[in-house]
Short mmCIF file of the C-alpha atoms (twelve columns), coordinates in Angstrom:
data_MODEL
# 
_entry.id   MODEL 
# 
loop_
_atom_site.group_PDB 
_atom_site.id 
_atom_site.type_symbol 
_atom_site.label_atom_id 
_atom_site.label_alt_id 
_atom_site.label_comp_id 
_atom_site.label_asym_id 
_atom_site.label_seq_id 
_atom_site.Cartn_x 
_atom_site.Cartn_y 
_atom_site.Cartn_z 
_atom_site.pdbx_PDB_model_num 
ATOM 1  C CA . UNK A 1  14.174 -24.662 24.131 1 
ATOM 2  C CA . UNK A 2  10.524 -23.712 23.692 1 
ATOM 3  C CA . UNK A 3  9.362  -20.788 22.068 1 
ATOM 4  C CA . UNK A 4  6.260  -19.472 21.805 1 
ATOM 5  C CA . UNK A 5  4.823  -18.042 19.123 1 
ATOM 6  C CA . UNK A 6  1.124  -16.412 19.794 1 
ATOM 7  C CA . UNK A 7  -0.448 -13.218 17.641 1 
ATOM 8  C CA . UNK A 8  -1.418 -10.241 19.797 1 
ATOM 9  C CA . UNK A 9  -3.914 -7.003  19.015 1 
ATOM 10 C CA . UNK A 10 -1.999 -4.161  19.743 1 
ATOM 11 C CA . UNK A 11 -2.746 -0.384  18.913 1 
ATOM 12 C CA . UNK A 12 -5.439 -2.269  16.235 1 
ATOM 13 C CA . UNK A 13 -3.107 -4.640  14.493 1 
ATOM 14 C CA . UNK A 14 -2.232 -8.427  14.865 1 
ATOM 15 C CA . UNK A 15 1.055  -8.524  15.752 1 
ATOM 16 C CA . UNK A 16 3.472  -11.724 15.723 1 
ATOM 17 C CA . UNK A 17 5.023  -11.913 19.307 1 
ATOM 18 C CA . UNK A 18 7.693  -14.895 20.452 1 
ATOM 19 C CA . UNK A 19 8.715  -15.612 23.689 1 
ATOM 20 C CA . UNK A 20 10.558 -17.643 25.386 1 
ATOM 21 C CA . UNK A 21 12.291 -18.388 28.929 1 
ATOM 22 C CA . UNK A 22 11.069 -17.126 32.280 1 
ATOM 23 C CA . UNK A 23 12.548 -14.350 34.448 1 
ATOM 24 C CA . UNK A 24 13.714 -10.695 34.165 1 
ATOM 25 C CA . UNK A 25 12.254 -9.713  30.557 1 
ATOM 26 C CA . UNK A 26 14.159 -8.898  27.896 1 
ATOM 27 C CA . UNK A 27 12.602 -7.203  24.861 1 
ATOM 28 C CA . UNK A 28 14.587 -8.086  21.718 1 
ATOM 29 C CA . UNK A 29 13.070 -5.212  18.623 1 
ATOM 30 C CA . UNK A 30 14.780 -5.918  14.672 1 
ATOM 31 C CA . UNK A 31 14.948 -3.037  12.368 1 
ATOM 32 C CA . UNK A 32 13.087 -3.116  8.636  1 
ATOM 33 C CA . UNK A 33 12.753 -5.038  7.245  1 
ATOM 34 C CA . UNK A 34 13.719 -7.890  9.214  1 
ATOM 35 C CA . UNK A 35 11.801 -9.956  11.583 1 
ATOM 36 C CA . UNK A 36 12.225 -11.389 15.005 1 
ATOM 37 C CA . UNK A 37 13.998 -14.092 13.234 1 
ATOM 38 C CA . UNK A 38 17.523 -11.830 13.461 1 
ATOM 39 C CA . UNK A 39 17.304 -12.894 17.144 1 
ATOM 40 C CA . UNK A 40 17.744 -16.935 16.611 1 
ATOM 41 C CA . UNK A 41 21.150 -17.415 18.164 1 
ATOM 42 C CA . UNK A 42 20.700 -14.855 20.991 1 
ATOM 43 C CA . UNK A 43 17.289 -16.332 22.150 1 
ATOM 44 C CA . UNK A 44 18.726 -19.079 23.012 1 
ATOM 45 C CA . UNK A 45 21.869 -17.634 24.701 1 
ATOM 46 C CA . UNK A 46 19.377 -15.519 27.017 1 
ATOM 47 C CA . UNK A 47 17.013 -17.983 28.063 1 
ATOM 48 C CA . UNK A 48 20.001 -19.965 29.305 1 
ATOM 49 C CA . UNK A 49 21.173 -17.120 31.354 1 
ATOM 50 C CA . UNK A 50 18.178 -16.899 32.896 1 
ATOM 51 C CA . UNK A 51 15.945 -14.047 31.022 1 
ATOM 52 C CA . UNK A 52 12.459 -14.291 29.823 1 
ATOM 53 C CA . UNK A 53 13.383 -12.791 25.809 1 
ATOM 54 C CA . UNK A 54 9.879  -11.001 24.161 1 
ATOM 55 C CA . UNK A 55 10.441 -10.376 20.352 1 
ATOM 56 C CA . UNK A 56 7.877  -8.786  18.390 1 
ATOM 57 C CA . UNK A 57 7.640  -8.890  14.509 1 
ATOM 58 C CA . UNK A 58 7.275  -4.974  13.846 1 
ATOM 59 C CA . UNK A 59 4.367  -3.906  12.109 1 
ATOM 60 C CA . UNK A 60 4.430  -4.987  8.612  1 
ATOM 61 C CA . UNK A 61 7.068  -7.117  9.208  1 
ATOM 62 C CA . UNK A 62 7.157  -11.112 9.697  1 
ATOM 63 C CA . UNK A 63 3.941  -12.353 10.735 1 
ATOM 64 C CA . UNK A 64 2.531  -9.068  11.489 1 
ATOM 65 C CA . UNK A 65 -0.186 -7.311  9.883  1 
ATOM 66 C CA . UNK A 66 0.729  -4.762  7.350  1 
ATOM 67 C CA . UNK A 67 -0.793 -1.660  7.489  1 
ATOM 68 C CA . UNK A 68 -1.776 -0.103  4.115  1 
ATOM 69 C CA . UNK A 69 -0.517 4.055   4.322  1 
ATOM 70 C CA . UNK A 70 3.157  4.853   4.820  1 
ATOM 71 C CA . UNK A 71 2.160  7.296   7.893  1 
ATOM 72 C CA . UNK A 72 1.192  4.099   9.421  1 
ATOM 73 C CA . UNK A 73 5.080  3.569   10.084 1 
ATOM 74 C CA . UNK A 74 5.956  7.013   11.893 1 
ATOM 75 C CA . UNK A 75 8.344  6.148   14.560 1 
ATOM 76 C CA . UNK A 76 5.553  7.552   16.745 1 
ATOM 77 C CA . UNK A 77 3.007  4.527   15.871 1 
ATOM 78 C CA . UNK A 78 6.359  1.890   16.202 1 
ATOM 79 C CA . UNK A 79 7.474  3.149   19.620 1 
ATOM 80 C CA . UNK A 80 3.612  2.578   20.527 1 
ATOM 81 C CA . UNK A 81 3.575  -1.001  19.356 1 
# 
C-alpha cells in the first residue's frame, strides 16, 4: 500500500498530511501528543475496504510545525486545522 506523505499550509502553518487509498474519505485525527502514526494498522485495514484515509499530524505534533504560544492550541485553532 502507498501512502502519501505531502506538507500542506493550512490556517499559516505547514502541516504533515498522509493519505492513502481512493474513495469515500475518511479523516483519521490522533490526540497529543501523538502523531498520525497511531493510525498504522487501521490505514491499511481502510484502504482495503475501499476508503480514501486523510491523517493529519496536529499542529505541533509529528511533522507539523510547532507554533510557539500555548493559545496557539485552543481547541478553536485545532478544529480549524
Amino acid at each position: 500500500m502507498d501512502l502519501e506523505e505531502r506538507i500542506y499550509r493550512v490556517n499559516g502553518l505547514d502541516m504533515n498530511v498522509v493519505t492513502a487509498g481512493s474513495g469515500p474519505v475518511v479523516l483519521l485525527v490522533h490526540g497529543f501528543p501523538d502523531t498520525h502514526d497511531v493510525w498504522r494498522k487501521q490505514i491499511p485495514v481502510l484502504v482495503e475496504a475501499g476508503y480514501r484515509v486523510i491523517a493529519p499530524d496536529t499542529r505541533g505534533c509529528g511533522a507539523s510545525q510547532m507554533p510557539g504560544r500555548v493559545s496557539d492550541y485552543h481547541i478553536d485553532h485545532l478544529v480549524e486545522d
